[in-house]
C-alpha positions as a Markdown table, in Angstrom:
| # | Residue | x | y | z |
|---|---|---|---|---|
| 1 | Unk | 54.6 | 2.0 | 1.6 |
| 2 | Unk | 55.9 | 2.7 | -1.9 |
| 3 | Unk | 53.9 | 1.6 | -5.2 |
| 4 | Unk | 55.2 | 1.4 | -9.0 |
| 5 | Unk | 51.8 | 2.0 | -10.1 |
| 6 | Unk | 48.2 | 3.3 | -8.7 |
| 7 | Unk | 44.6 | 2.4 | -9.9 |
| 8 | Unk | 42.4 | 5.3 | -9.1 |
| 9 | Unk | 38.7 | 5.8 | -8.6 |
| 10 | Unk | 37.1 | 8.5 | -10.2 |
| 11 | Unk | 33.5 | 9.8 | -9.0 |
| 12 | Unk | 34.0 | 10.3 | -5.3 |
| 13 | Unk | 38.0 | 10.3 | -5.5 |
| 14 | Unk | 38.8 | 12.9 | -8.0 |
| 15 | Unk | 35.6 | 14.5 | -7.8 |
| 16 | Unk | 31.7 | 14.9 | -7.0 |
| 17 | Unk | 30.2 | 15.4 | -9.9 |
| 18 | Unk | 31.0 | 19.0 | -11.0 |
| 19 | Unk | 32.0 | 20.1 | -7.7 |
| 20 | Unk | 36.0 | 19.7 | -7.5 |
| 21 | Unk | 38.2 | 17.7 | -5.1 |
| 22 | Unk | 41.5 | 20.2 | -4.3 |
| 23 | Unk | 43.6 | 17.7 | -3.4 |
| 24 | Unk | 42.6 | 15.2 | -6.4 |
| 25 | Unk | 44.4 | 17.2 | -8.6 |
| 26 | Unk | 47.8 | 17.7 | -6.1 |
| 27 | Unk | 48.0 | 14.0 | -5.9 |
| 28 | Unk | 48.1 | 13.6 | -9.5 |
| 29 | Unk | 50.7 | 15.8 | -10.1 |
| 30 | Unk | 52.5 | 14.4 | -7.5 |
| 31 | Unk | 52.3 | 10.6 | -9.1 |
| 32 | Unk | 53.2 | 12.6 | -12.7 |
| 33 | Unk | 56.5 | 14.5 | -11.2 |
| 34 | Unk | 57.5 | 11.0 | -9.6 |
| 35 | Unk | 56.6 | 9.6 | -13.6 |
| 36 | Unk | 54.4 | 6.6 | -11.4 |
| 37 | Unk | 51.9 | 5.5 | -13.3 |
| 38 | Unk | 48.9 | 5.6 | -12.7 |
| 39 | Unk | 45.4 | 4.2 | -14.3 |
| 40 | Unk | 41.8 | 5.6 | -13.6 |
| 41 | Unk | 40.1 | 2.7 | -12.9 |
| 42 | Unk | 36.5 | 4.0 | -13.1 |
| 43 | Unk | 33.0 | 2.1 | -13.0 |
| 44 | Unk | 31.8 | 5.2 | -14.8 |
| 45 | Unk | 30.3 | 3.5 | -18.4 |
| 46 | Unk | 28.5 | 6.8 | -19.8 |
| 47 | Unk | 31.7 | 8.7 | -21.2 |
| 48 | Unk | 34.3 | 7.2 | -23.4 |
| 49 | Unk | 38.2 | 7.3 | -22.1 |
| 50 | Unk | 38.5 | 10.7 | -24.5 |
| 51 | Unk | 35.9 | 11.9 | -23.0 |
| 52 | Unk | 36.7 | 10.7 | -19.2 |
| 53 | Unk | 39.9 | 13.0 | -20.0 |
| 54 | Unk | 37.9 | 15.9 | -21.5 |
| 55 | Unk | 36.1 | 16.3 | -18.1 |
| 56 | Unk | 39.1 | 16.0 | -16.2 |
| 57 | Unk | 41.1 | 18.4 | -18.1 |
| 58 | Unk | 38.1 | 21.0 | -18.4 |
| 59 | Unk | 36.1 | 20.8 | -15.2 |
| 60 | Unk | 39.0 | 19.6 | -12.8 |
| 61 | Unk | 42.5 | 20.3 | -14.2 |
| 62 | Unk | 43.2 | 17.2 | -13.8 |
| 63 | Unk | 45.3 | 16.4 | -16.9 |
| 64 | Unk | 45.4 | 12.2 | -18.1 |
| 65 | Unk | 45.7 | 10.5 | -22.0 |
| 66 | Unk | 43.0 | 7.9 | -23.0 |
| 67 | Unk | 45.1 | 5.2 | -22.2 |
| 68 | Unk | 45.9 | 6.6 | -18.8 |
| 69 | Unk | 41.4 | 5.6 | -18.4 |
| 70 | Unk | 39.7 | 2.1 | -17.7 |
| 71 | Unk | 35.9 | 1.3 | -17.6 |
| 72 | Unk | 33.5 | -1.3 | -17.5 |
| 73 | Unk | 32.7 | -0.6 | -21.0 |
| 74 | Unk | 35.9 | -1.5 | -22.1 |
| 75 | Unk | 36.1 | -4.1 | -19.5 |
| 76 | Unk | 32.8 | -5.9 | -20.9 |
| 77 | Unk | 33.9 | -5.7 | -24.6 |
| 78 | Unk | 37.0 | -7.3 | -23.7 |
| 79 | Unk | 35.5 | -9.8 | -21.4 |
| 80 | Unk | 33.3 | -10.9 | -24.4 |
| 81 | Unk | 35.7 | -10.8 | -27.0 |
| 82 | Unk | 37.8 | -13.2 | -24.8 |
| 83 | Unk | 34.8 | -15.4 | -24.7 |
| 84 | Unk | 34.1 | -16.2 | -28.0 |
| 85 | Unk | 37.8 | -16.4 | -28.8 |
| 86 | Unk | 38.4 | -13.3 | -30.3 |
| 87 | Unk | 36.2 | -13.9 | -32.8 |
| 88 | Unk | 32.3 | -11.6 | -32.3 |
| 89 | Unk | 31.2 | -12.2 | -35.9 |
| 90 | Unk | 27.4 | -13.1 | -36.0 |
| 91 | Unk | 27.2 | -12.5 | -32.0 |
| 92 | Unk | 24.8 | -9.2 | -30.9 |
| 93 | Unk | 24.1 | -7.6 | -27.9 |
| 94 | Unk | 21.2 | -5.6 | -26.4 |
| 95 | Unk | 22.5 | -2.6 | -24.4 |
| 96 | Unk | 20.7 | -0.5 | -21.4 |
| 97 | Unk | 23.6 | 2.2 | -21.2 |
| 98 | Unk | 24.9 | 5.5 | -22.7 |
| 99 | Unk | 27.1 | 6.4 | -26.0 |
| 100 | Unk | 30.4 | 5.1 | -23.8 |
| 101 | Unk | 29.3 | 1.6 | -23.1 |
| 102 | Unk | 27.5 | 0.9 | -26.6 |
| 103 | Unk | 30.5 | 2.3 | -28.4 |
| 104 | Unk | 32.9 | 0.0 | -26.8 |
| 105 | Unk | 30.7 | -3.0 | -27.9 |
| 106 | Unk | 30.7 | -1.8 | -31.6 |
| 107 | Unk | 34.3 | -1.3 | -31.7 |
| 108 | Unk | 34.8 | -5.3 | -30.9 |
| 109 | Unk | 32.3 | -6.1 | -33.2 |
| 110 | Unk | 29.1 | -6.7 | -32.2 |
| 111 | Unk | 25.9 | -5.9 | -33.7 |
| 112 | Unk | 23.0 | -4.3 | -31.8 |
| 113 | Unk | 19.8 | -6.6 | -31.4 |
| 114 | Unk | 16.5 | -6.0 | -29.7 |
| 115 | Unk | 14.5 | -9.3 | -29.9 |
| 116 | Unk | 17.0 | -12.3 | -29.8 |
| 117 | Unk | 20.7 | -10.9 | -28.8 |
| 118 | Unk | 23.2 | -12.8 | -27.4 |
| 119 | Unk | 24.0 | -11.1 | -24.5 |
| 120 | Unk | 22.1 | -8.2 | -23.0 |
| 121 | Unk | 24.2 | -5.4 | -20.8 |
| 122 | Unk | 22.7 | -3.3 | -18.4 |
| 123 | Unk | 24.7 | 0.0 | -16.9 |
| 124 | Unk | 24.0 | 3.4 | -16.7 |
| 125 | Unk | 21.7 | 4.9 | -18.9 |
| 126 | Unk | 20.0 | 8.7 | -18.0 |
| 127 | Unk | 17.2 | 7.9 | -20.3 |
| 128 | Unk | 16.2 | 4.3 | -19.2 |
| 129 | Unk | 12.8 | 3.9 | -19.8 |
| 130 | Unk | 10.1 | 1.0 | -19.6 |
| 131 | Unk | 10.3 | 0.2 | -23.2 |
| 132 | Unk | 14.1 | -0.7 | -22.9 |
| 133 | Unk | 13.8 | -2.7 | -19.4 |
| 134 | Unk | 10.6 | -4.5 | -21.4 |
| 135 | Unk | 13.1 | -5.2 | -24.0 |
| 136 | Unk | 16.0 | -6.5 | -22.0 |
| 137 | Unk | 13.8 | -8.7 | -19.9 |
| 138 | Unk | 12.2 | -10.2 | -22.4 |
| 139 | Unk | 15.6 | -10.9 | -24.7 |
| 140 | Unk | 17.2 | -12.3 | -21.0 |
| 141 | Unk | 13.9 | -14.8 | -20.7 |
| 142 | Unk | 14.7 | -15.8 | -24.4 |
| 143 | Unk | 18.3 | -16.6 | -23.5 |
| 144 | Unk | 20.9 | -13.7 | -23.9 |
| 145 | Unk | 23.5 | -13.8 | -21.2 |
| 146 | Unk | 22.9 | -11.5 | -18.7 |
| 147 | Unk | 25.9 | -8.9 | -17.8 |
| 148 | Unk | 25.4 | -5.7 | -15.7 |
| 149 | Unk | 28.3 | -3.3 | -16.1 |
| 150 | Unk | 28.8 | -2.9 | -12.1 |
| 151 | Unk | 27.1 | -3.0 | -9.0 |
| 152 | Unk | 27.7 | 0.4 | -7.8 |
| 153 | Unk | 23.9 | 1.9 | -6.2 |
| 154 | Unk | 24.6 | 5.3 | -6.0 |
| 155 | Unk | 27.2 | 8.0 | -7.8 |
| 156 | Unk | 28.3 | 11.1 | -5.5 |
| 157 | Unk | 27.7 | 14.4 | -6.8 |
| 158 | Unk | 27.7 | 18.0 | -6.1 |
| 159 | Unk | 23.7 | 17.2 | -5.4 |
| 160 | Unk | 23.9 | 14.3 | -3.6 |
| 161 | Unk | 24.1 | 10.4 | -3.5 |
| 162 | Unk | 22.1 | 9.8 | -6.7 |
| 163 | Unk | 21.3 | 6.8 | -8.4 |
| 164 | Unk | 24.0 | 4.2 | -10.0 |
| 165 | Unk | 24.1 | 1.9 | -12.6 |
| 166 | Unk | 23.6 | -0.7 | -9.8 |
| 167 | Unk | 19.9 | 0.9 | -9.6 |
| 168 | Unk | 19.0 | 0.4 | -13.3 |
| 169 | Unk | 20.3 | -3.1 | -12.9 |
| 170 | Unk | 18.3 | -4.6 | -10.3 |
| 171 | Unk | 15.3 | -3.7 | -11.8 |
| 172 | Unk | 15.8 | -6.3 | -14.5 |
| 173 | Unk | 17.6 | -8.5 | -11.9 |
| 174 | Unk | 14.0 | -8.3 | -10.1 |
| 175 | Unk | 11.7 | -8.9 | -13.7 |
| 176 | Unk | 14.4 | -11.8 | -14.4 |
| 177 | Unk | 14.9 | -13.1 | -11.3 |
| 178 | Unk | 18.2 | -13.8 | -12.5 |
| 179 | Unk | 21.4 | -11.9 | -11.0 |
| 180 | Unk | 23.5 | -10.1 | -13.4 |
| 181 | Unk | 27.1 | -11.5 | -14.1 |
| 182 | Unk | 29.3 | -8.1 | -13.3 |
| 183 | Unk | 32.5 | -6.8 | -14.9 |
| 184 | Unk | 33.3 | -4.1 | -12.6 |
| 185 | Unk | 34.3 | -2.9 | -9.6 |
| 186 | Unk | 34.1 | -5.1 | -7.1 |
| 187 | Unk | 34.6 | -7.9 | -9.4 |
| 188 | Unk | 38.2 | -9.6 | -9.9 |
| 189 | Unk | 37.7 | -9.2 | -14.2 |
| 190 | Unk | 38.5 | -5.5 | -14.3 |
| 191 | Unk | 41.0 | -5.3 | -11.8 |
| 192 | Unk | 43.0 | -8.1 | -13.7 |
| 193 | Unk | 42.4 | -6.4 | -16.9 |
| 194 | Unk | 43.8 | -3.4 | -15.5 |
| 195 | Unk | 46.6 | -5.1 | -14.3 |
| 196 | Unk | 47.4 | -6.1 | -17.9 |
| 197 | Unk | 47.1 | -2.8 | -19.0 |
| 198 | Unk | 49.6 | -1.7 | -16.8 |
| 199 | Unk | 52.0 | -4.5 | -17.4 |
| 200 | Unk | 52.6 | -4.2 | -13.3 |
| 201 | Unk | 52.2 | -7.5 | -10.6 |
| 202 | Unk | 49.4 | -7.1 | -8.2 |
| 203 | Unk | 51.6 | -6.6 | -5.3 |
| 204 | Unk | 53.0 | -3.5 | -6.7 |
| 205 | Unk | 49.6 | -1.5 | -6.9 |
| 206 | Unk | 47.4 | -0.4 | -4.7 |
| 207 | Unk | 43.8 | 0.6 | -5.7 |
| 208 | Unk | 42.5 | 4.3 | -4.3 |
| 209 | Unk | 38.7 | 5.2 | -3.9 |
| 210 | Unk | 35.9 | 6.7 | -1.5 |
| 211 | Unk | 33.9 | 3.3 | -1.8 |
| 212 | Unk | 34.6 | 0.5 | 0.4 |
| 213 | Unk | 31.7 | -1.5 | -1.5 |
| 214 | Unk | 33.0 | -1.3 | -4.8 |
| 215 | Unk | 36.5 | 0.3 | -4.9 |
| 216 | Unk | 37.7 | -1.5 | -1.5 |
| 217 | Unk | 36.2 | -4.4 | -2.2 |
| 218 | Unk | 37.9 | -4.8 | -5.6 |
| 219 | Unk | 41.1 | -4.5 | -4.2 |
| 220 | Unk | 40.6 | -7.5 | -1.8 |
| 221 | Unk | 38.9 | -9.9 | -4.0 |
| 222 | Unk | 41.8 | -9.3 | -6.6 |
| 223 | Unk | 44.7 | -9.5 | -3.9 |
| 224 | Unk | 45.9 | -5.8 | -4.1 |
| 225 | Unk | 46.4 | -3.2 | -1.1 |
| 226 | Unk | 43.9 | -0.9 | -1.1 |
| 227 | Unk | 43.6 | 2.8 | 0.1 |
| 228 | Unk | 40.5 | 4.3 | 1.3 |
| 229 | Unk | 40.0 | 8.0 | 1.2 |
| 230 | Unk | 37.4 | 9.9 | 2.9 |
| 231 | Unk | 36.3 | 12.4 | 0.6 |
| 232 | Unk | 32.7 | 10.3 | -1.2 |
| 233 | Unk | 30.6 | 7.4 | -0.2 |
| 234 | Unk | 32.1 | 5.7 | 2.7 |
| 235 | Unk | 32.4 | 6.8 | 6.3 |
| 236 | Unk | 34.3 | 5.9 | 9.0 |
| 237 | Unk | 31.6 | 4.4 | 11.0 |
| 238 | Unk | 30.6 | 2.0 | 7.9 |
| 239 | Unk | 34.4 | 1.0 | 7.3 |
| 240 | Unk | 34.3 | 0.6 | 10.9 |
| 241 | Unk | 32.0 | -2.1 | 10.4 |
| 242 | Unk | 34.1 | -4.3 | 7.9 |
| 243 | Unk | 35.8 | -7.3 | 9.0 |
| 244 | Unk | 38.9 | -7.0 | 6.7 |
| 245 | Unk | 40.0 | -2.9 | 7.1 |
| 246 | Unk | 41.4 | -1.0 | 3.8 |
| 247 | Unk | 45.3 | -1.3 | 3.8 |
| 248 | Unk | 45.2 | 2.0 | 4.1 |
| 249 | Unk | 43.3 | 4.8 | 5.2 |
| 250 | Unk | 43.3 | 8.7 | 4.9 |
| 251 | Unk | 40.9 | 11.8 | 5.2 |
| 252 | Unk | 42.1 | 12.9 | 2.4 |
| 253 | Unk | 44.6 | 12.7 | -0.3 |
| 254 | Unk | 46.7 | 15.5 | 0.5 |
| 255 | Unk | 47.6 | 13.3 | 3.9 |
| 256 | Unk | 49.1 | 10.3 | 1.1 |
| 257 | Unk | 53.0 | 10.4 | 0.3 |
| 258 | Unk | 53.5 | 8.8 | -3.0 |
């Protein structure tokens, strides 16, 4: 099957954690000679798309432009923006989450508020503490939308499974009992915003990734083939499972003609 364009997972797909994936950075060389484009479609909300690159480029030599990078962060900002009509002026937000996600949000135009914000967002954060999940709870009880960045419960890395912004999450989905409304992967709002960003149809993608949960699951919910590769989370036993299969399947990514 040929594509004109590729979404791509990151954690799991192009690497684990520090560790590198060998045939990550083939692949992408192989969509680059071919001049396909590609878009890292990442649930990853800690790092900024500069950043995302940085990592690539230093840890993996995996080489990609800023624009060539999509996250929840930007995902959310967007998704709010479109929401109030373009127009954020007077609207604030309360954010559990690293320098990526709370940067996005300022660059729309929100204002940071801990006691009455209009939305809270929860993803990711290395330093969530009980202070911050007192504050979101109690700003959610008050009436801030709700919006958790993605669902994902655990990020591979070179030490293991550990926990995902899908952890940090359900503890305020547990003191609110109140689910979070999601932006990520597996949810149709980032895969259609990436879409846009490519300028391609649906049918004329296909999404890559390790996770059938999140990665896999995006691809079906927003009509677009999939292509499962073994190298993170999933295994075959769990795909196994599932009653609609990936599109696609492969051990690894070296086994993928583009």
């Amino acid at each position: 099957m040929t594509y004109k364009g590729y979404m791509i997972d990151l954690d799991g797909t192009m690497y684990r954690g520090k560790a590198r994936i060998p045939e990550a950075k083939a692949f992408i060389e192989r969509l680059q000679a071919k001049q396909i484009p590609f878009l890292f479609l990442t649930n990853n909300t800690t790092k900024s798309p500069a950043d995302v690159c940085a990592n690539l480029r230093d840890n993996h030599d995996i080489h990609a432009t800023p624009a060539e990078v999509y996250t929840p962060s930007l995902a959310t900002a967007a998704w709010i923006l479109a929401a109030n009509h373009g127009d954020v002026s007077g609207k604030s937000v309360y954010v559990i989450g690293e320098l990526g996600l709370k940067q996005a949000l300022l660059d729309v135009g929100l204002r940071f508020n801990e006691v009455d914000p209009d939305y809270v967002v929860v993803g990711l954060d290395y330093d969530v503490t009980y202070h911050k999940f007192e504050l979101a709870t109690l700003a959610i009880q008050r009436g801030a939308m709700f919006i958790g960045t993605n669902a994902d419960t655990n990020l591979p890395n070179e030490r293991g499974h550990v926990p995902g912004a899908g952890s940090v999450i359900a503890l305020v989905e547990r003191s609110t009992q109140q689910r979070a409304f999601y932006i990520g992967k597996p949810e149709p709002i980032i895969m259609a915003q990436g879409l846009a960003r490519m300028g391609l149809a649906k049918e004329d993608v296909v999404m890559v990734g390790d996770n059938y949960n999140t990665d896999i699951k995006a691809g079906i919910n927003a009509g677009i083939d999939t292509l499962l590769v073994y190298t993170g989370i999933s295994t075959k036993a769990d795909v196994a499972a599932q009653a609609i299969q990936p599109t696609h399947q492969v051990d690894s990514l070296a086994d993928w003609e583009v």
